[in-house]
C-alpha positions in Angstrom: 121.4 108.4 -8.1 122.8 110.9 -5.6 122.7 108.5 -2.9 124.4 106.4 -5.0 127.2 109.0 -5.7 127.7 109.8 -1.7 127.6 106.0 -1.0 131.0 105.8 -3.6 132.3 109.0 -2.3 132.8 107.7 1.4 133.8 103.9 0.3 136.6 105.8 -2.2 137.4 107.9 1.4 137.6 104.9 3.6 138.6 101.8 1.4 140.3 103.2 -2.4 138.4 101.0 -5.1 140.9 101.3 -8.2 136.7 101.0 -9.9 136.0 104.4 -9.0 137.2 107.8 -9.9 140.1 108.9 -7.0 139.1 110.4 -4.1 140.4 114.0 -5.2 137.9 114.0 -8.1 134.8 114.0 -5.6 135.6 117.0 -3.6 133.4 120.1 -4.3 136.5 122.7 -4.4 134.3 124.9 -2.2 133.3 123.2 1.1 136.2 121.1 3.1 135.3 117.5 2.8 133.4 117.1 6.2 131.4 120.0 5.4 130.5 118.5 1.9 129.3 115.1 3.3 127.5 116.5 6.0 125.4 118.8 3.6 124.7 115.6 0.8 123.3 113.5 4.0 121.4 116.3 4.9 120.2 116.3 0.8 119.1 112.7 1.2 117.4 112.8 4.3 115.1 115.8 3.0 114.6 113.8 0.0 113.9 110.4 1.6 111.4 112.4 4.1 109.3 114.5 1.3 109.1 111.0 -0.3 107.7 109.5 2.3 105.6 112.4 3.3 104.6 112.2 -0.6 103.8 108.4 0.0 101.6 108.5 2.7 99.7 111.4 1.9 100.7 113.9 4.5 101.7 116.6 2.2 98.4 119.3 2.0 99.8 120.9 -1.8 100.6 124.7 -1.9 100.5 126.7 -4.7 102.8 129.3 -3.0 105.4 126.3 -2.2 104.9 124.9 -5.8 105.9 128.6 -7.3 108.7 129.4 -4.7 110.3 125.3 -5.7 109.4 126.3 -9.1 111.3 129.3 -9.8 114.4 127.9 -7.2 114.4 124.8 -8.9 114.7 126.5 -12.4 117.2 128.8 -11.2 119.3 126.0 -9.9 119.0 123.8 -13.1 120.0 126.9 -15.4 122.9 128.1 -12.9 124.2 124.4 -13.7 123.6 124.3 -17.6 125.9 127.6 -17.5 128.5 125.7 -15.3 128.5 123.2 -17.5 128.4 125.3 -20.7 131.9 127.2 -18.6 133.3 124.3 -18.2 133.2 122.9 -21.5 134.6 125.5 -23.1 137.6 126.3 -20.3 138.6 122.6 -19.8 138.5 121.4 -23.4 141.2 119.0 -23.0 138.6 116.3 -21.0 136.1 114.4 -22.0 133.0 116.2 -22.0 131.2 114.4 -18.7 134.4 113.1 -17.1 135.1 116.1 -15.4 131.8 117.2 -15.5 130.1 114.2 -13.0 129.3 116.7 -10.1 127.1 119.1 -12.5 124.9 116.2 -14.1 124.1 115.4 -10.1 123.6 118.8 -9.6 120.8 118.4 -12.2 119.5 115.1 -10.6 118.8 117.6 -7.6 117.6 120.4 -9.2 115.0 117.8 -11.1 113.9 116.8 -7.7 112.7 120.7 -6.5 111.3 120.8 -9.9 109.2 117.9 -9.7 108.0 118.4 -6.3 107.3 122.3 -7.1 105.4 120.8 -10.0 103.6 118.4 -7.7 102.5 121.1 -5.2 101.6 123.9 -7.9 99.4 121.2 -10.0 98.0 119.8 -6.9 97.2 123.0 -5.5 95.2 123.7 -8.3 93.6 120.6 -8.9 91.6 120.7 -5.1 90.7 124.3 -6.2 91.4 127.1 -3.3 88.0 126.4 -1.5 89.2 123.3 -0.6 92.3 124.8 0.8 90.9 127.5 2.6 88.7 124.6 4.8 91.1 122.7 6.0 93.4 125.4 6.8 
C-alpha cells in the first residue's frame, strides 16, 4: 500500500493524472519534497529487504529487537491515532479520511514494526534462550 502511495505521488509529480488527489495534497508539510521521497524509498527498501530476509530465513529472532519494535511501533501507531483524533476535530469542514490519507499510511507503517516486533518477540521465545545462546 505505501508503495503504492509513493508510486502515485511521483507519477502526480511528473505527469498530473486529473485521477489522483493534486500534487500539493501529497507533501508532508514538514520535509521539502526531495527530502520526503528520498526517506519513503528508503521506507520500502527496508521493508522489501526484512521481507526477504523474513522469506528466506536469515533473520535469527530477538527478544530484545521484538520489545525495542514493540514499544516503537506502539508509540508510533498511538502518536498517529492522536493526529488523527487532532485533526478531526480542528479540520471539521473535510471529510473525515480525505484529508486524513497520509495518517492511515502512517498506520500501514507503524503495522509493519508491529508485526515484525511481534515476529521477533514470539519467535524468540518459541526456540527458548538455550537455543539462542548456541548459536550466538
Amino acid at each position: 500500500m505505501f508503495s503504492l502511495r509513493v508510486f502515485a505521488q511521483l507519477l502526480q509529480a511528473w505527469s498530473p493524472v486529473e485521477a489522483l488527489p493534486p500534487f500539493e495534497a501529497w507533501a508532508s508539510g514538514t520535509l521539502p519534497y526531495g527530502l520526503l521521497v528520498a526517506s519513503q524509498i528508503m521506507i520500502i527498501v527496508v521493508c522489501v529487504r526484512v521481507i526477504w530476509r523474513l522469506h528466506t530465513g536469515v533473520v535469527v529472532p530477538s527478544m530484545k529487537a521484538g520489545k525495542v519494535l514493540l514499544v516503537l511501533g506502539g508509540i508510533y501507531g498511538g502518536l498517529m491515532c492522536v493526529r488523527l483524533i487532532l485533526g478531526l476535530t480542528v479540520a471539521t469542514d473535510h471529510f473525515w479520511f480525505s484529508a486524513r490519507l497520509p495518517t492511515a499510511f502512517h498506520f500501514v507503517l507503524a503495522g509493519f514494526v508491529l508485526i515484525y516486533g511481534w515476529f521477533h518477540y514470539r519467535a524468540s521465545v518459541a526456540i527458548g534462550p538455550r537455543h539462542l545462546e548456541q548459536t550466538a
